[in-house]
ChimeraX commands (.cxc) that place a marker at each C-alpha (Angstrom):
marker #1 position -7.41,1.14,-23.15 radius 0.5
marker #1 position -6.98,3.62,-20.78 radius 0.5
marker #1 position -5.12,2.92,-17.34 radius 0.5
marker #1 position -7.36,2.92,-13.91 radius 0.5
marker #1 position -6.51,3.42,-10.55 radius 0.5
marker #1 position -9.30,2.25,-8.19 radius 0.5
marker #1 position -9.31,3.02,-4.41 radius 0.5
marker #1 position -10.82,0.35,-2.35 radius 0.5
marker #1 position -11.01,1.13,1.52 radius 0.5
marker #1 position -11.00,-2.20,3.49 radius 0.5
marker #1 position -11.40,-3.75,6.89 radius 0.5
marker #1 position -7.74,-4.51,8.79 radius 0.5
marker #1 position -8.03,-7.76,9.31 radius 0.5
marker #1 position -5.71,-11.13,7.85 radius 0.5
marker #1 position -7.05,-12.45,4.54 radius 0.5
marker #1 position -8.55,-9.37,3.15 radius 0.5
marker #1 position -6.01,-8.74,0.33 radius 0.5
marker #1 position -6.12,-12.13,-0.87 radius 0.5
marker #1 position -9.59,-11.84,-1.07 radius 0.5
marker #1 position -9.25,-9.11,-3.27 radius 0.5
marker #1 position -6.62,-10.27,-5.16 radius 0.5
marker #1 position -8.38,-13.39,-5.53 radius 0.5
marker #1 position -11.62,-11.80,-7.24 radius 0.5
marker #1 position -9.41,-10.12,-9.76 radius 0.5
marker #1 position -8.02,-14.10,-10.40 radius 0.5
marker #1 position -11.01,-15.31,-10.46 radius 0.5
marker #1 position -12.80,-13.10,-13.13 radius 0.5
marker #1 position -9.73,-13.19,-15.30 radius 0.5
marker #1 position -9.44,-9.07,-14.60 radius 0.5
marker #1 position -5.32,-8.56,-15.02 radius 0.5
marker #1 position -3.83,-5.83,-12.01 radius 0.5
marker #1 position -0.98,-3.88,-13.63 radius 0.5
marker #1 position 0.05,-2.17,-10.27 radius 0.5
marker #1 position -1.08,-2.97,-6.55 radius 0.5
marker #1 position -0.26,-1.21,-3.51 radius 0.5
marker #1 position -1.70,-1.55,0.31 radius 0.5
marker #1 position -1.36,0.12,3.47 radius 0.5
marker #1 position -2.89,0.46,6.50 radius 0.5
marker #1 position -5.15,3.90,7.26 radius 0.5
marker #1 position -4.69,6.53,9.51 radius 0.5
marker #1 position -7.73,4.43,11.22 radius 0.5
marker #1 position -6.12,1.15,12.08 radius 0.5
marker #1 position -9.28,-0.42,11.97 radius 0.5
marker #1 position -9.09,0.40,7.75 radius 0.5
marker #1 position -6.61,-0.56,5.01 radius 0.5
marker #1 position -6.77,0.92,1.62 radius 0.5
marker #1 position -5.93,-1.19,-1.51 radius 0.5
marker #1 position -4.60,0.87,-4.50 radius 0.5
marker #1 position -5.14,-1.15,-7.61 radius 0.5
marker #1 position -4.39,-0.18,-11.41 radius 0.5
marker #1 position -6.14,-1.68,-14.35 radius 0.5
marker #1 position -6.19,-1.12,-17.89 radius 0.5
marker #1 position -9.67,-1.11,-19.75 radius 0.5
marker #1 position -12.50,0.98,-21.33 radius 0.5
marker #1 position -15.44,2.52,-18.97 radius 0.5
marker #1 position -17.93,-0.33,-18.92 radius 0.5
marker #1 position -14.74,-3.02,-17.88 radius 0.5
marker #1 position -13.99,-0.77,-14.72 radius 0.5
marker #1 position -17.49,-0.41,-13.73 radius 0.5
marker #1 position -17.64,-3.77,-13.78 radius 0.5
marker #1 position -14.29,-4.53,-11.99 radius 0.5
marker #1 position -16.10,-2.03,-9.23 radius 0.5
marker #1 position -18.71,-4.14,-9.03 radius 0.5
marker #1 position -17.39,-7.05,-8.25 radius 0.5
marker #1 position -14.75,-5.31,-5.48 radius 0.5
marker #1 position -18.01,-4.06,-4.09 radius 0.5
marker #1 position -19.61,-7.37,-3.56 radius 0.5
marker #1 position -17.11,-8.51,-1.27 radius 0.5
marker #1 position -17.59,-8.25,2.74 radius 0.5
marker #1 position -14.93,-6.80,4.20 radius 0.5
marker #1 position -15.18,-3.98,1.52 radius 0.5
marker #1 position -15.91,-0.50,3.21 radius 0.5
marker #1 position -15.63,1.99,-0.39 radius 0.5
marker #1 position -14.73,1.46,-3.80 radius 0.5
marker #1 position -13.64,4.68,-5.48 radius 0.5
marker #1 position -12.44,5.33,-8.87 radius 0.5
marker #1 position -10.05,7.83,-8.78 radius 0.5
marker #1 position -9.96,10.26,-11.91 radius 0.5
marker #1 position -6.85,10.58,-13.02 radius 0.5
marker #1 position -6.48,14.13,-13.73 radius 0.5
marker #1 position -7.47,15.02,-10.39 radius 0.5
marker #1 position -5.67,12.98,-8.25 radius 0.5
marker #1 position -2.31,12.39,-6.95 radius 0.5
marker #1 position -0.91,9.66,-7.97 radius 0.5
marker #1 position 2.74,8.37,-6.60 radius 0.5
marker #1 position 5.14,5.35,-7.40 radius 0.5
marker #1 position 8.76,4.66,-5.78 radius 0.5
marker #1 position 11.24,2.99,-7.11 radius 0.5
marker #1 position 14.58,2.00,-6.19 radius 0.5
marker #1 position 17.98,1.75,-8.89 radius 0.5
marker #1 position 20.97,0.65,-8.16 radius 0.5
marker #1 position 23.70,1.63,-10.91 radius 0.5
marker #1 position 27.24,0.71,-11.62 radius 0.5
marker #1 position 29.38,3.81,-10.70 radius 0.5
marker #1 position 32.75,3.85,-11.73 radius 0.5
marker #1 position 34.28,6.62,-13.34 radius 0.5
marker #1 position 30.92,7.89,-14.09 radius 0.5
marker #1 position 29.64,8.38,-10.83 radius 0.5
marker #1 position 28.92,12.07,-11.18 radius 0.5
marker #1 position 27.64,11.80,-14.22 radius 0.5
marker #1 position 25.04,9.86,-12.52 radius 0.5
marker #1 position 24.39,12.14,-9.22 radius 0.5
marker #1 position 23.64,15.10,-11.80 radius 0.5
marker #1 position 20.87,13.00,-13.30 radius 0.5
marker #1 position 19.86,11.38,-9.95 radius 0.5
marker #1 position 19.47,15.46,-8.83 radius 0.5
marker #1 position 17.52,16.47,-11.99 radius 0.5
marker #1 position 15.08,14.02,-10.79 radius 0.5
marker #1 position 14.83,14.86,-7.57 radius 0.5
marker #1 position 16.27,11.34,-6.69 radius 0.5
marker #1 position 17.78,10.44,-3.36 radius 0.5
marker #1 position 21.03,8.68,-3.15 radius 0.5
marker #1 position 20.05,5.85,-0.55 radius 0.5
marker #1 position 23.52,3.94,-0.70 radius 0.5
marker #1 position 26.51,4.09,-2.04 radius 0.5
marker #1 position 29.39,1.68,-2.28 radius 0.5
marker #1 position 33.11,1.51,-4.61 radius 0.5
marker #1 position 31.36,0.97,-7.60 radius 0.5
marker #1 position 27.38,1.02,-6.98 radius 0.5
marker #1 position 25.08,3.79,-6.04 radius 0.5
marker #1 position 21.44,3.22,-5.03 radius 0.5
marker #1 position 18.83,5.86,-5.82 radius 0.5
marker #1 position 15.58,6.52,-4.47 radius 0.5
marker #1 position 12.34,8.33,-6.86 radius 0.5
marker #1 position 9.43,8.75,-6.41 radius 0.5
marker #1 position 6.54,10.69,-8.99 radius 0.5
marker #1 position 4.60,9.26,-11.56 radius 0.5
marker #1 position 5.31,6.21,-13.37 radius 0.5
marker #1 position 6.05,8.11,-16.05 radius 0.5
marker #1 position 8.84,10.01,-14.68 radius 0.5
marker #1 position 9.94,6.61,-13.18 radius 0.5
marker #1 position 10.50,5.28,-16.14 radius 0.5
marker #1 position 12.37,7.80,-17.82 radius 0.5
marker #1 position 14.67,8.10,-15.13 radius 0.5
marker #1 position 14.97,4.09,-14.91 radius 0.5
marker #1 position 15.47,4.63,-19.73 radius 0.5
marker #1 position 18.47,7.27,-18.62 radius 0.5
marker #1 position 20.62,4.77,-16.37 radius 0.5
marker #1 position 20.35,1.85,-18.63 radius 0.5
marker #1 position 23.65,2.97,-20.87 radius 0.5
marker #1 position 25.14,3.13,-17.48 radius 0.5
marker #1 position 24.80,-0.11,-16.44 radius 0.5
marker #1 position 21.83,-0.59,-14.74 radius 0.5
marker #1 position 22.42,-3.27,-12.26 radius 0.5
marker #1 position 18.65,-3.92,-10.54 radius 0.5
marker #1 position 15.60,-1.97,-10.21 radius 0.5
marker #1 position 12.53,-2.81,-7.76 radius 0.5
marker #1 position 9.04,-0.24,-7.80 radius 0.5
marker #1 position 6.60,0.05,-6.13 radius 0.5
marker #1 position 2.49,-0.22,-6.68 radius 0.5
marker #1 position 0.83,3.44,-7.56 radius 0.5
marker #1 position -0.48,5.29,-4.32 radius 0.5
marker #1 position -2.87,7.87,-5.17 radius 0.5
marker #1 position -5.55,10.51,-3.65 radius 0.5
marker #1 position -8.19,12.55,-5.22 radius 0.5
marker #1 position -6.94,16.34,-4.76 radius 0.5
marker #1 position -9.12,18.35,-2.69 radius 0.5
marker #1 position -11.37,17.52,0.23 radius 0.5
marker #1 position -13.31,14.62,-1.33 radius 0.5
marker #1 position -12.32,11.62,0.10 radius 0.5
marker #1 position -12.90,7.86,-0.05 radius 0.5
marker #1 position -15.00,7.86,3.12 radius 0.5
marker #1 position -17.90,9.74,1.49 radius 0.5
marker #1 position -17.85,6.93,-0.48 radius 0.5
marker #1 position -18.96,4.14,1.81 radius 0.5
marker #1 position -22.90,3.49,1.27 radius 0.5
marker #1 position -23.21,0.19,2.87 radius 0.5
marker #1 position -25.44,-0.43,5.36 radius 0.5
marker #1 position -24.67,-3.12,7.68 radius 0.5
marker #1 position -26.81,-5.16,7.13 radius 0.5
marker #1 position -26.72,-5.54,3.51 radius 0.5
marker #1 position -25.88,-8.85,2.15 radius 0.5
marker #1 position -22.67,-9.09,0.71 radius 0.5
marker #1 position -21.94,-11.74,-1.57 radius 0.5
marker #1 position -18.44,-13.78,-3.02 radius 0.5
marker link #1:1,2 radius 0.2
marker link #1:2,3 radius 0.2
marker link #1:3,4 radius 0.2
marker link #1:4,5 radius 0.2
marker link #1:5,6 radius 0.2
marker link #1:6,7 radius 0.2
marker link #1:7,8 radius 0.2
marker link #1:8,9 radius 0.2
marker link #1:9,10 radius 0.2
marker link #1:10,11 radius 0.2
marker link #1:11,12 radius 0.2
marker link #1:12,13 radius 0.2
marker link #1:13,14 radius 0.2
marker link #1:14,15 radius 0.2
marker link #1:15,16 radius 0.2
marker link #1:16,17 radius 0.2
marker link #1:17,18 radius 0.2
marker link #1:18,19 radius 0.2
marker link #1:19,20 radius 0.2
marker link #1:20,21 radius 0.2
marker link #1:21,22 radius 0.2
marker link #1:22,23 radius 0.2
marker link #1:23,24 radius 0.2
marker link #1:24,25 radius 0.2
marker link #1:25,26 radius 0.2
marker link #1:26,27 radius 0.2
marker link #1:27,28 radius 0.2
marker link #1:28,29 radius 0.2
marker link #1:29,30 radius 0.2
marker link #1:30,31 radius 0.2
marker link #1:31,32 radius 0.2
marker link #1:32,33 radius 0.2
marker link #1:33,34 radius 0.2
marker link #1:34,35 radius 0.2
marker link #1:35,36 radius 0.2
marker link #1:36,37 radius 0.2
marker link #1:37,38 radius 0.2
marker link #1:38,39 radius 0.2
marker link #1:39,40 radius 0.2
marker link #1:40,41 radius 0.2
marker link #1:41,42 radius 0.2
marker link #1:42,43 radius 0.2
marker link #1:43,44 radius 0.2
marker link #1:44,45 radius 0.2
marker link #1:45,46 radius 0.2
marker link #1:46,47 radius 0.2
marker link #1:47,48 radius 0.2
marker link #1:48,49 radius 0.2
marker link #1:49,50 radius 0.2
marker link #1:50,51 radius 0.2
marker link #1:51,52 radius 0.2
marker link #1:52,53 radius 0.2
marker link #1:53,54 radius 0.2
marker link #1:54,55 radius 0.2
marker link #1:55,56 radius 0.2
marker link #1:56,57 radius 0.2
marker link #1:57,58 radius 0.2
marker link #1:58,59 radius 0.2
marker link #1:59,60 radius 0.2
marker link #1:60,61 radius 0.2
marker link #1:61,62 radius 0.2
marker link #1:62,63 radius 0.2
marker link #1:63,64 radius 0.2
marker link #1:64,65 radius 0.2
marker link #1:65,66 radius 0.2
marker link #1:66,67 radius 0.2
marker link #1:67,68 radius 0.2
marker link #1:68,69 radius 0.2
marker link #1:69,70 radius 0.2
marker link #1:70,71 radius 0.2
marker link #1:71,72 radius 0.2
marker link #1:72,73 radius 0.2
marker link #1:73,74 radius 0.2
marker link #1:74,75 radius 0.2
marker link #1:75,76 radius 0.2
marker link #1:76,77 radius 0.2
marker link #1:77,78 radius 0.2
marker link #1:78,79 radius 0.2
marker link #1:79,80 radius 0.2
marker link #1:80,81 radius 0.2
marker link #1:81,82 radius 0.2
marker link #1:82,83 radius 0.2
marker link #1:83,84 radius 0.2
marker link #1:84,85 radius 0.2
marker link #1:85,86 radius 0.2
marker link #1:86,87 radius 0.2
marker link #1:87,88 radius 0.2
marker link #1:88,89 radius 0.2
marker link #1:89,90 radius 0.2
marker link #1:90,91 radius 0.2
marker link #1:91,92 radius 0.2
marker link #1:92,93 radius 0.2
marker link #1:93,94 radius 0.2
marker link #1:94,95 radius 0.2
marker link #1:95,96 radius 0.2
marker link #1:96,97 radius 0.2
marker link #1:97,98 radius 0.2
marker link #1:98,99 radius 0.2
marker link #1:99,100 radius 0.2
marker link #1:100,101 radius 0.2
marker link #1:101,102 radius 0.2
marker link #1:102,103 radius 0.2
marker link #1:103,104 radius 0.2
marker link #1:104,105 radius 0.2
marker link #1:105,106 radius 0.2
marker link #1:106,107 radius 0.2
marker link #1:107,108 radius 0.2
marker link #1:108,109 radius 0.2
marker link #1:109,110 radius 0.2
marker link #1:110,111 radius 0.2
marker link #1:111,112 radius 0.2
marker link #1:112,113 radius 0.2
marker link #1:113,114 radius 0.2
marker link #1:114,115 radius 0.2
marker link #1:115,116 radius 0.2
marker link #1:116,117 radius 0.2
marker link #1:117,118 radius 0.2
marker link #1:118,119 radius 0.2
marker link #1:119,120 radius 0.2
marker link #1:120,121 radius 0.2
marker link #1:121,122 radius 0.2
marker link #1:122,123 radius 0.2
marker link #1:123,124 radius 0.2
marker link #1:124,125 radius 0.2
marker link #1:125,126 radius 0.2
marker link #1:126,127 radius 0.2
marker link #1:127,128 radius 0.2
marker link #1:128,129 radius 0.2
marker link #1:129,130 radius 0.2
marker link #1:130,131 radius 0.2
marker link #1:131,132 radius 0.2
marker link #1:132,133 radius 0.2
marker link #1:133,134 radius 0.2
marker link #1:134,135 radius 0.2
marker link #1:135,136 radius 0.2
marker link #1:136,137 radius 0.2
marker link #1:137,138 radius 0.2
marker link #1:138,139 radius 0.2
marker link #1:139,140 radius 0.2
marker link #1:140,141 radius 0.2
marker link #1:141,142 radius 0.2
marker link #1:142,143 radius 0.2
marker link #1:143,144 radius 0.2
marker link #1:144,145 radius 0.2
marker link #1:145,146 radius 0.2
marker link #1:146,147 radius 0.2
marker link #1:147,148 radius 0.2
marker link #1:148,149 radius 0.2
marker link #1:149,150 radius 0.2
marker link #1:150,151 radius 0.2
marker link #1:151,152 radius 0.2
marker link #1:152,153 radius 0.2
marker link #1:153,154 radius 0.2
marker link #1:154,155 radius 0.2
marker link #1:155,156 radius 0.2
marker link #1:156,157 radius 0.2
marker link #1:157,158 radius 0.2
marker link #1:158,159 radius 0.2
marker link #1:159,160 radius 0.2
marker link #1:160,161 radius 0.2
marker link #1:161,162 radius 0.2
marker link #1:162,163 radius 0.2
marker link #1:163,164 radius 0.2
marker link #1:164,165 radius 0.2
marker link #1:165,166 radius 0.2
marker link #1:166,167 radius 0.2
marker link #1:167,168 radius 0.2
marker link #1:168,169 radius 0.2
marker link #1:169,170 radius 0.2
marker link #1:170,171 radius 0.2
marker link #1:171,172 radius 0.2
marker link #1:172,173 radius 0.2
marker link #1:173,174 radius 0.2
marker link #1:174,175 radius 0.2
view
């Protein structure tokens, strides 16, 4: 099963999320990463939402995000043309190996966010992927706590989600 990210562009307004969260619950459909943020329209949030399945499980999960009201767009994003983001924070015990761990931090391209006597707290963001192998590197170091974020993701060039929105408004929309 292959890994999903959908794009769903939303009205701002309280409740939406668990709305949407709450179809996924209610279907039985399992969200492996979820992000949201408001637009550069405050009047729209978009909901970044990873799922794992084959073709005919997504269009389905579309579906269903499409049937709810304060929906605007639903967009599957295709994966190999898209960008597609994750932070995560790692904080790491730093004793006499503390530059041991800055080289690695720099290799990826991590920021050093704080530092104490015997911690330091790094910043990352790419792909999960390189997430993780950063996150696999620290462990013999004594990883102390991690915390990362949903995926964010855009399709490269000028498409966008708006192009996306079909509704008219006075289409019934259903639970």
């Amino acid at each position: 099963m292959q890994p999903s990210v959908l794009s769903v562009l939303v009205h701002n307004q309280p409740g939406v999320l668990v709305r949407v969260a709450g179809m996924f619950s209610r279907r039985g459909f399992n969200i492996d990463s979820l992000t949201v943020g408001v637009t550069q329209d405050p009047e729209f949030s978009r909901i970044t939402v990873t799922v794992c399945g084959n073709q005919a499980f997504i269009d389905q999960v579309k579906k269903q995000i499409e049937k709810l009201v304060e929906v605007v767009a639903v967009q599957i994003l295709p994966l190999n043309h898209s960008v597609v983001r994750g932070l995560a924070l790692l904080k790491v015990k730093a004793d006499d190996n503390r530059s041991e761990i800055l080289k690695i931090a720099e290799v990826f391209r991590a920021n050093v966010v704080d530092i104490s006597g015997s911690t330091v707290t790094l910043e990352v963001t790419g792909e999960e992927s390189k997430l993780n192998a950063l996150t696999e590197l620290l462990i013999p170091y004594g990883l102390l706590e991690t915390i990362q974020t949903g995926l964010v993701a855009l399709e490269r060039g000028e498409n966008t989600i708006y192009q996306y929105e079909e509704r008219e408004n006075d289409e019934q929309n259903v639970l």
